[in-house]
N, C-alpha and C positions, 0 to 999 in steps of 0.2 A: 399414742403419745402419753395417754393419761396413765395406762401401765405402764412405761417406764419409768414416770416418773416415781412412782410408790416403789418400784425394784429399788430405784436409786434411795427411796428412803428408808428402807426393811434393810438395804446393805449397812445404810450408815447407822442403823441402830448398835450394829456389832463393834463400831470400832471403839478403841480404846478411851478412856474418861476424857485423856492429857487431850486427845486433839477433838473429843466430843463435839464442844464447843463451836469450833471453825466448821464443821463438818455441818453440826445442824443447822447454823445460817444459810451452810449453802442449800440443805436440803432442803428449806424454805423459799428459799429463791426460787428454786428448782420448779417449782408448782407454777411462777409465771410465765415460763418459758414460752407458753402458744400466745401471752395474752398482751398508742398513747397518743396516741394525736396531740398535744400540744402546743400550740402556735407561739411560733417561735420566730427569735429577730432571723433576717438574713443570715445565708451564710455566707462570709467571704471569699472562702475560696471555693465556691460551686463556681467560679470563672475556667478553672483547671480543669474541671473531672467531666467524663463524659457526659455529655447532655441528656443520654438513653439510659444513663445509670438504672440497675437491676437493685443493689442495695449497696447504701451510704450508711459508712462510723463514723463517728468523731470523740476523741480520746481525748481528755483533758490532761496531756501527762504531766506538765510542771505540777499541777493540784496533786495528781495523783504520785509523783516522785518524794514529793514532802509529807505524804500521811505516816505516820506512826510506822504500824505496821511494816511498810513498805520500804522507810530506810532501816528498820530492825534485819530485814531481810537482807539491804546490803551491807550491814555488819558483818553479819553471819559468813559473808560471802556468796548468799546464792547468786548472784548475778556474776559472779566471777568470770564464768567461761558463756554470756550472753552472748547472742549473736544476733548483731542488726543487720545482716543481708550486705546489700553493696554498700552504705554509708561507712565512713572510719571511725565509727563512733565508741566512745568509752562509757562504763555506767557516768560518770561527772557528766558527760555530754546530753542525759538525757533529760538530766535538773534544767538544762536551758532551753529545753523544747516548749513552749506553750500547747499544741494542737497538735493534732495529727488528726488528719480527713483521709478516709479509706474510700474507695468506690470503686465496683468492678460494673463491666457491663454484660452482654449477651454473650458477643465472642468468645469472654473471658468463659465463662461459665461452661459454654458449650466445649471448648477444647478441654478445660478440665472434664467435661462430661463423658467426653472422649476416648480421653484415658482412662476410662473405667467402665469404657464398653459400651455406653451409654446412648443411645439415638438422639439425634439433636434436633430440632425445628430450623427452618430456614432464618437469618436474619433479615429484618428488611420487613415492606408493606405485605399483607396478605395476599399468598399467592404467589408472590414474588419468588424468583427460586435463589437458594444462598449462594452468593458470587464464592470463588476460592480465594483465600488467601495468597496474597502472592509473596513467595519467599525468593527474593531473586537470587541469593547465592545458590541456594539447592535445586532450583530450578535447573542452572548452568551445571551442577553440579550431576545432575539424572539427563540431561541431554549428554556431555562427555561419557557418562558412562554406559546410555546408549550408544556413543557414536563407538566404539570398542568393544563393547558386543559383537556389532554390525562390522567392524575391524574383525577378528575372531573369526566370523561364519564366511567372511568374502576375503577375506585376508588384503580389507584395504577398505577407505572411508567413501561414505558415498561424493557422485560430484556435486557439487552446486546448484545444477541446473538437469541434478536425476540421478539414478542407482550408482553405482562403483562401478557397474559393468560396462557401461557407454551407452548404454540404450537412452536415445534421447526424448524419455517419456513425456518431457515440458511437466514435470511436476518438481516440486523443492525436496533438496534433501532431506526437510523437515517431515515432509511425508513418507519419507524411506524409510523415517528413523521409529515411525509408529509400534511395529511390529517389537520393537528391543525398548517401547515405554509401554508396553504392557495395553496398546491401542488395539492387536490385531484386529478387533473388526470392524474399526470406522478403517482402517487400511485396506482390509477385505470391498468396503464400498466402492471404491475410489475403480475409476476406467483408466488405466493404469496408459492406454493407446489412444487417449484422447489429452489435449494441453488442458491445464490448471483451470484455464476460463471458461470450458466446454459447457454447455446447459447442465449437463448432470454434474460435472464437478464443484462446477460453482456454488451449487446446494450445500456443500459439505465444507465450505471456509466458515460458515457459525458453529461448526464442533472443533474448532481448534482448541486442544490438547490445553491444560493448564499451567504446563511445561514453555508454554511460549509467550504466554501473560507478561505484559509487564507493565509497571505500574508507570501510568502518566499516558498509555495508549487507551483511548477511550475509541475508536471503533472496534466495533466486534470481530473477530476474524482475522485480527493485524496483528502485529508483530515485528519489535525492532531489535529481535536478536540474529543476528547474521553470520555467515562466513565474508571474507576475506576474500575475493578475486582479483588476477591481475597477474600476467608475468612476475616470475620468480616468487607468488606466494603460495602460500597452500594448493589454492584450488584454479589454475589457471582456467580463463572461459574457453580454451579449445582444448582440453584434455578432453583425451577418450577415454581414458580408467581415472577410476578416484585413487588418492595419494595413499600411500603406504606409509607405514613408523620407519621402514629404512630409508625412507625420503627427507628424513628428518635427522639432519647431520648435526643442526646446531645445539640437538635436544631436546627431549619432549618439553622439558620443563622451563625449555629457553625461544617457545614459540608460540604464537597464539593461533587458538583451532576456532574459536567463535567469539565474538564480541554483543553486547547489550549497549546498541548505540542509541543516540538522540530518538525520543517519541516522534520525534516531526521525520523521522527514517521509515518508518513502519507501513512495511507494505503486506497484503494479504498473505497468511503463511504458507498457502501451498503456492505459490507464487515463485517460479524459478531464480538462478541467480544468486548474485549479493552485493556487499557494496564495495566498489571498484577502486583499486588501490593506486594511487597518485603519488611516485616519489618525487612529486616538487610541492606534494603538500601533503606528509601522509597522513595526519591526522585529520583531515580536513573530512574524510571518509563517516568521520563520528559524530557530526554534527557539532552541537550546542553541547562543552563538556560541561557538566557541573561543578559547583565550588570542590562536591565531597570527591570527584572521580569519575570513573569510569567499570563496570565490571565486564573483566575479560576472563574465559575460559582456555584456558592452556592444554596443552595437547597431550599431557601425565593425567589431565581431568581432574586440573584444581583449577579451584575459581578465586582469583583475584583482583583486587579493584589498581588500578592504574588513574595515577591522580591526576589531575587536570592538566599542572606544571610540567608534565612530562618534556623532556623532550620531543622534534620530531625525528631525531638520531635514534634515541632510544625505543620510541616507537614501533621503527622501521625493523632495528633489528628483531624487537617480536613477532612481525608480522612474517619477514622471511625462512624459511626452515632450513635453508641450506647457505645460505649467503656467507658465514664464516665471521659474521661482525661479532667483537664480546659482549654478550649482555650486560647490561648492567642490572645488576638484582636490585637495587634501590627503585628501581621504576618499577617494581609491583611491591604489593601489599597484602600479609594475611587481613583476610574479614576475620574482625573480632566476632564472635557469635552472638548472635540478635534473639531476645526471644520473643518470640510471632506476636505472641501477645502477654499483658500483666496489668494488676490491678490498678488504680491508680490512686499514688499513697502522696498528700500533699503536707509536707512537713513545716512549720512555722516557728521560728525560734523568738524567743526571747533579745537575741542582739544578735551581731552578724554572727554568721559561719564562714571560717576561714577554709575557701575556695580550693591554696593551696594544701592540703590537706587531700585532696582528694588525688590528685596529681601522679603519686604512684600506683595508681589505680586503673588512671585512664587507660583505656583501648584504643578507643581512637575520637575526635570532637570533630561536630559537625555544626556546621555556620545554618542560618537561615536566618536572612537580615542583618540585624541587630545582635541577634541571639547566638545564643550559644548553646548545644546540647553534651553531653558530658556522657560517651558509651562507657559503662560499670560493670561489669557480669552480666553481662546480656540484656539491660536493660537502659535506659536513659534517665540521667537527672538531671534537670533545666532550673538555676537561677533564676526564678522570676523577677525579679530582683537585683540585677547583677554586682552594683557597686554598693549596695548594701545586704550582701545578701540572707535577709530573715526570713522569706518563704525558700524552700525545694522544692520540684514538683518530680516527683516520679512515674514511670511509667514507660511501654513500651517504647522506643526508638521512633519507630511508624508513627506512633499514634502525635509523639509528640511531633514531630515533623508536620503531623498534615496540617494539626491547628497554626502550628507558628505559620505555617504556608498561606495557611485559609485565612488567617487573620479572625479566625470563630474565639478567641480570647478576650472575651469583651466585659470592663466590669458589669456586675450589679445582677450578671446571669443567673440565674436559680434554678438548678437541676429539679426535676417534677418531685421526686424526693424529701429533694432539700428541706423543704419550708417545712418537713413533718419533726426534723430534729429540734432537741431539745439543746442548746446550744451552752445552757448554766450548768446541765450534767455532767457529770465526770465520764460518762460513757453516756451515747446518743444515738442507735440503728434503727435504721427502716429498710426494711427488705418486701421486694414486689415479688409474687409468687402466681403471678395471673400468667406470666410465661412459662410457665415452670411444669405446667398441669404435666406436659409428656415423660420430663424426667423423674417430677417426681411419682407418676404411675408405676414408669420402671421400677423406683427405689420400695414402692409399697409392696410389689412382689416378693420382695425377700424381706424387706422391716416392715412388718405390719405395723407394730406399734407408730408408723408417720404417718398411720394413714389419714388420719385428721387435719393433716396439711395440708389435703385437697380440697377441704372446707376452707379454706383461708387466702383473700385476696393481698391483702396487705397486713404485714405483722412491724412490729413499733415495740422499742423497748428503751427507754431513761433509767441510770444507775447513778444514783449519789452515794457515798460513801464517806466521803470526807467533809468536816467540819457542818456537820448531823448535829443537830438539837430539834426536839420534843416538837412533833406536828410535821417535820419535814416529810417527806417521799423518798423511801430510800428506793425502791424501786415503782417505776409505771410503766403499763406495759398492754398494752392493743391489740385486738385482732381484728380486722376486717370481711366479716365473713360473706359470702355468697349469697345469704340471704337470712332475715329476721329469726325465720323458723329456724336454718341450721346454727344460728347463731343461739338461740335459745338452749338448743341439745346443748354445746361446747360449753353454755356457763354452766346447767345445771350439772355438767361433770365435773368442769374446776369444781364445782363448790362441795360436791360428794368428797373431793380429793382431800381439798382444805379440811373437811369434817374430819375424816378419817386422820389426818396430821396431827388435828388434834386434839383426836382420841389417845394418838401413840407418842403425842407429848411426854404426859408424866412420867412415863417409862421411861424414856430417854432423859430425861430432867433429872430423875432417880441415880445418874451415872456422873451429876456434877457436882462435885463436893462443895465449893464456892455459893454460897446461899444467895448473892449479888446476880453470878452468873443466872445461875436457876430464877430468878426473876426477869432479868432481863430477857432469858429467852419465850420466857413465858411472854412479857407483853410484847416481846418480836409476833409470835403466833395468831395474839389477839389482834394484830393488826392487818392482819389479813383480810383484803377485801376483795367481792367480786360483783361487776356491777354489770347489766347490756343495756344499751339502748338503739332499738332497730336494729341492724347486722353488724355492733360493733362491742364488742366485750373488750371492758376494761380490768385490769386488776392491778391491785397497788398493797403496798407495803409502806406503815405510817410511821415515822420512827419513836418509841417512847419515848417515858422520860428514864433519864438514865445512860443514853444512846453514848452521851457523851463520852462514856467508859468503856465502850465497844472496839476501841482498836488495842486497848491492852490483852483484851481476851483473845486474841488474834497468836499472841507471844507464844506459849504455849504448844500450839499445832505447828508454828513457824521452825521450832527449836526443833520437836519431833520430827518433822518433814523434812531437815537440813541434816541429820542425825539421820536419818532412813536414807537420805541419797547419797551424804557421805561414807553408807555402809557398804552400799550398792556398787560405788564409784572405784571405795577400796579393793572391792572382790575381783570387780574386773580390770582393775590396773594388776592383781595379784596374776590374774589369770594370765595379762598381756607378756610379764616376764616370765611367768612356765612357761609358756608358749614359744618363746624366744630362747629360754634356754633348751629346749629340748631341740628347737632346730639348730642352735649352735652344736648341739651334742650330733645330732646328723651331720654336721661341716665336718666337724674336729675329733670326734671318736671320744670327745670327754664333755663335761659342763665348764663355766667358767671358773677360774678362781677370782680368788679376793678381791687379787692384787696385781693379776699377770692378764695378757690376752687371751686366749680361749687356747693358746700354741702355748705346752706345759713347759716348751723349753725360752719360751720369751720371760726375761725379768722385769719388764718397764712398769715402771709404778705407776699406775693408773686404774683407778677402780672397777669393780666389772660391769657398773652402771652402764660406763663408757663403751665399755668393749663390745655389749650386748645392742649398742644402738643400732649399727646397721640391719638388727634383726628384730627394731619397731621401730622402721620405715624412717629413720632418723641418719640415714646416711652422709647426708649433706653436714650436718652437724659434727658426725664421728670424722670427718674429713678435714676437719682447720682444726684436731689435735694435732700436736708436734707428740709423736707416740715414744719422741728419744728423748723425753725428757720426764721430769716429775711430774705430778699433776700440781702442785705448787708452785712453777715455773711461772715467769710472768705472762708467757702469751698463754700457757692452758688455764691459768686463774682465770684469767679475763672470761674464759669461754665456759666459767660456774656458772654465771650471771644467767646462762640460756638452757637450766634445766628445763628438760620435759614434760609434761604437767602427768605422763604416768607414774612421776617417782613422786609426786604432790605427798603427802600426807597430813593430818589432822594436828591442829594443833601448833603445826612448823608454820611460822608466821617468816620467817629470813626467806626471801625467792631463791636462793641455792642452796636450803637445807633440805635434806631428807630423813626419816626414822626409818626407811625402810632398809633391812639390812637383812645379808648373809648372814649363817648363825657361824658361828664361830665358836673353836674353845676346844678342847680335849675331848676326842671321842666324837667329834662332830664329822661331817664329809668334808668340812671345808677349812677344817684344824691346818694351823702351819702352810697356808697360802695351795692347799692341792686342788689340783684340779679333777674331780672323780670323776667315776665311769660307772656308767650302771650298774654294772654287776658289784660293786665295792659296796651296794646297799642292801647287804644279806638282811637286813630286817624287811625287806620290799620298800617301792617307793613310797606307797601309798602311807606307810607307817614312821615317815622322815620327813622334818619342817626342814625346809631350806630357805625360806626367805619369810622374815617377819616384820611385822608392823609393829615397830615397838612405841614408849612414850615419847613426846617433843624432845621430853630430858636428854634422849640419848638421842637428836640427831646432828649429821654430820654434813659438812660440803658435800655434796654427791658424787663428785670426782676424786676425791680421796678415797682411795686404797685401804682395804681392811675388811672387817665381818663386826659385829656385835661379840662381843667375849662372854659365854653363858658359866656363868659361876655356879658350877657343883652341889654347893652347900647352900647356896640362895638364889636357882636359877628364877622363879620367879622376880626378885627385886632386881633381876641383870636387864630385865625388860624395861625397868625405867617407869615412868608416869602412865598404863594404861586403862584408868581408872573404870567404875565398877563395872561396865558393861564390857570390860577386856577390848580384846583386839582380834585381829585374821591373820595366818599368817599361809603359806605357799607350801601344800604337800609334793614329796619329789615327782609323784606322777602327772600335777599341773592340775591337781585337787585343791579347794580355797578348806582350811580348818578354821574353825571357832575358836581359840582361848582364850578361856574365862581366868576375870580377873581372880580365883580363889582355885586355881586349878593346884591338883597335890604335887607337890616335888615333884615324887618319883617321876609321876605321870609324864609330867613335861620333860624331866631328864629323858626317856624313853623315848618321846619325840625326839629330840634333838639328834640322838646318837643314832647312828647306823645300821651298826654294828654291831650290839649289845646280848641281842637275841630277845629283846621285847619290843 
């Protein structure tokens, strides 16, 4: 750890004077990263977040949206293209937030751990072994696509009450289906010529498959996902063979093959049978339906929820495969996709958040009580709040479900965590690392330098930054270690760290022009402290005086760093329409022109902006042009409004202006509206600009028709405002070039043209 932090600051010695500044605050920071206990008031919203919490943040963003700095930023634009995940939020929306409480717990961690290959430790008491998550749509989902397998190899489904073949084993079809979920050898156990309940079989209903889980069944061995018996359905109880797909007239996808009924149905899995189908009451079969549904498995091997309201007309007809009744599709539902698990992010506003806002977003809502849960891209946002509503709570679907169920939402609760956050900081973490020992073993295998995380029980870190005056704590920051002695190692290498920082001070200080700044960072350095007492190292950062001037010097690296990714952003928007025109030139045997479609004998005036969208991924768009008309017409006006943000350019402040243009003009490939062909760029591609970023001066609605006109005698000043650091513009082989603002005539005539022989 302790090396990399010095890599990180031997790197920042090199970088430029402009963003120096910002760079070596952080590489100060950077030094307390392993190393705050603070007793602190309550937190309020530890009501929401897991009880078991691994590590809790809390964000002060209102403080943190009004610092300097950070609306200089969204001047600039860099928040422009932000992304808050499932909320509909704007940068303006995030000035009204007060708080933000982050919390993940064990699960979370572990499945991220998962992902990355990672061995996980059980959840739960020691010893304990870790239960499976149950995902009930993919459950239904890998049993269908067993049961079709096991269709495939027998050329038909098993029956109810044993194999496909008639043999009347008295075992469940759920045991047939072993072999095709990847069981074969708890299937192999099984005395295939004895019933379900025999002495030796009975031993083997506590290995039931994870596939037949479902949640609310709380015996071991049970299970309340069923077929369907009974005259005229699926699986009649005196069939000798199991049911075929040509038995299924009304359509696979117009019948149901298994159902996920009421807990209080759930009978031992290998347990023959199902549940017996009543047409004087066919739902009746499902027990106690819930507000949200029911989930039923269709016999194409999609899994659907069928809502409560159902008819029992509509019912009936899914249960029958041959019966000839129409279905009605309104009686199933896609599951919107759930994810298993997620952090839990507890959002608090300033005044209410409008509800409806969220609305075209929704998946699907689900009731519990009082409440209301709100499905977003796979996850849940719950109103705590509902008629005023100033908290959000975020987080898995499940998770939120069981609390509201449980009624575990109680105020005044304090996650074991909680009480460690600093609650006045602008940033507040505590992360427990006492569970972690396994992963992070893993992780020391390949990053040595973490290895000193495994000295550390509990790590604490407090960030103030805003509204800083002389004596403050801009940062405090804890470690918890394992014991006095290894506590002792870890400060005496912070403070080698610290020494050595600033030793390589001056040198860096050496690279600020601003004799203010070079103070300031100098008594940033001097405040560096590192303290232990018994197994707990502290280190902090005391803000001078002076501090107060600290968010101007921020400006500077902010300007640079918006400047390096608006460079970044241009090359690869340049790149995105090569790319597009060379596959147009694959369709159509040419490039575009100006002014025409990519077909050299269409006239329709419409830019090639336009033309080129179906080929970045913009097809929806390129489809509600009227292509028999102008681009000035009134309905293709309207549709300027929804440029793309690949034609964005620098400086173009109008939302349907672009600089990015065609070169045009005498001697160019794209002179007089042509649309060229490869071969017409005897100079090679690589030595021909065809699309340029020129100044704001010169841009245009993006839907209008034309090229940039390069003047002869001054094609430099034809580029318009691209001041000293020039622009990028698009070589014909989908190369990005550099031109500089002071580039010679010729030179750039040579670009432009073709044809020329340079």
């Amino acid at each position: 750890m302790g090396q990399a932090i010095l890599n990180q600051f031997h790197r920042s010695a090199r970088f430029r004077s402009s963003g120096l500044l910002f760079r070596l605050a952080t590489s100060l920071t950077m030094v307390l990263s392993t190393s705050s206990g603070l007793a602190a008031d309550p937190l309020p919203e530890a009501k929401y977040l897991p009880e078991k919490a691994v590590a809790v943040a809390t964000l002060r963003v209102g403080q943190l949206y009004n610092w300097k700095p950070v609306q200089l930023a969204k001047e600039l634009g860099m928040f422009d293209e932000a992304d808050f995940g499932p909320l509909p939020f704007t940068v303006e929306d995030v000035g009204k937030i007060d708080r933000v409480v982050v919390a993940i717990d064990q699960p979370f961690v572990n499945e991220l751990a998962t992902d990355f290959g990672l061995k996980v430790m059980a959840v739960g008491p020691a010893g304990a072994k870790a239960q499976p998550r149950v995902d009930p749509a993919n459950n239904l989902k890998q049993i269908g696509l067993s049961m079709h397998n096991y269709h495939d190899t027998y050329s038909m489904f098993p029956r109810a009450n044993g194999d496909g073949g008639g043999r009347q084993t008295g075992l469940s079809w759920r045991v047939h289906l072993l072999p095709f979920l990847d069981e074969g050898d708890l299937y192999s156990q099984f005395h295939l010529d004895e019933p379900w309940d025999s002495v030796h079989n009975k031993k083997l209903i506590p290995k039931m498959p994870k596939f037949f889980a479902v949640e609310g069944v709380k015996a071991a061995g049970k299970t309340s996902i069923h077929l369907i018996t009974g005259p005229k359905t699926m699986f009649p109880e005196d069939a000798k063979l199991g049911p075929s797909l040509r038995d299924i007239t009304d359509g696979t996808s117009n019948t149901i093959l298994a159902v996920q009924a009421d807990p209080a149905t759930a009978v031992e899995w290998t347990k023959p049978g199902g549940l017996p189908f009543d047409s004087k009451n066919p739902k009746g079969l499902l027990g106690r339906i819930p507000d949200s549904g029911v989930l039923v498995l269709l016999c194409d091997g999609a899994a659907k929820k069928m809502p409560s309201k159902v008819t029992e007309e509509d019912f009936a007809s899914y249960v029958t495969p041959a019966g000839g009744e129409p279905a009605n599709s309104e009686a199933l539902r896609d599951l919107p996709f759930r994810s298993p698990v997620s952090p839990t992010v507890v959002v608090s506003f300033k005044e209410p958040f409008d509800l409806a806002r969220l609305e075209p977003l929704i998946e699907e809502k689900i009731t519990v009580g009082r409440h209301t849960i709100y499905c977003v891209n796979g996850v849940g946002i719950w109103p705590a709040t509902p008629f005023s509503p100033t908290t959000l709570v975020i987080a898995s679907v499940a998770d939120l479900e069981a609390k509201l169920k449980a009624g575990t939402i109680s105020s005044g609760k304090q996650t074991i965590l909680g009480d460690q956050l600093d609650l006045k900081a602008d940033f507040s973490m505590v992360i427990s690392l006492q569970a972690q020992k396994l992963l992070l073993k893993q992780l020391v295998e390949d990053r040595t330098e973490l290895e000193s995380l495994l000295d550390y029980q509990v790590l604490t870190q407090h960030v103030q930054i805003t509204d800083l005056k002389k004596g403050d704590l801009i940062i405090q920051s804890s470690g918890t270690c394992t014991s006095a002695k290894v506590a002792g190692t870890r400060a005496d290498e912070l403070k080698q760290q610290m020494q050595l920082v600033k030793a390589l001070l001056p040198a860096m200080l050496d690279q600020i022009p601003n004799p203010d700044s070079r103070k300031l960072m100098s008594d940033l350095a001097a405040g560096l402290k590192v303290e232990q007492v018994g197994n707990k190292i502290t280190t902090s950062l005391v803000a001078p005086a002076g501090v107060e001037k600290l968010p101007d010097y921020f400006e500077p690296a902010l300007r640079d760093a918006l400047a390096a990714a608006n460079a970044t952003k241009q090359r690869n928007n340049l790149k995105q329409i090569g790319l597009a025109f060379h596959n147009s030139h694959d369709v159509f045997g040419r490039f575009p022109s100006s002014s025409r479609t990519t077909n050299p004998d269409d006239s329709k005036a419409l830019s090639w902006r336009v033309h080129i969208l179906p080929l970045l991924d913009q097809g929806p768009l390129y489809n509600q042009f009227h292509l028999n008309e102008p681009w000035d017409s009134p309905h293709n006006l309207k549709l300027a409004e929804q440029m793309p943000a690949v034609y964005k350019t620098p400086g173009v402040q109008e939302a349907n202006k672009t600089s990015m243009h065609l070169i045009a003009g005498e001697g160019t490939p794209f002179d007089k509206e042509k649309a060229p062909h490869v071969r017409d760029f005897k100079d090679g591609l690589s030595n021909t600009l065809m699309v340029i970023i020129a100044g704001p001066d010169k841009a245009e609605i993006w839907t209008k028709p034309g090229g940039l006109p390069i003047d002869p005698k001054e094609p430099v000043k034809s580029l318009g405002n691209i001041g000293e650091k020039g622009t990028n513009a698009l070589n014909g082989d989908g190369s990005i070039r550099k031109i500089d603002a002071d580039i010679a005539r010729e030179t750039l005539l040579n670009l432009v043209r073709h044809n020329d022989g340079n």
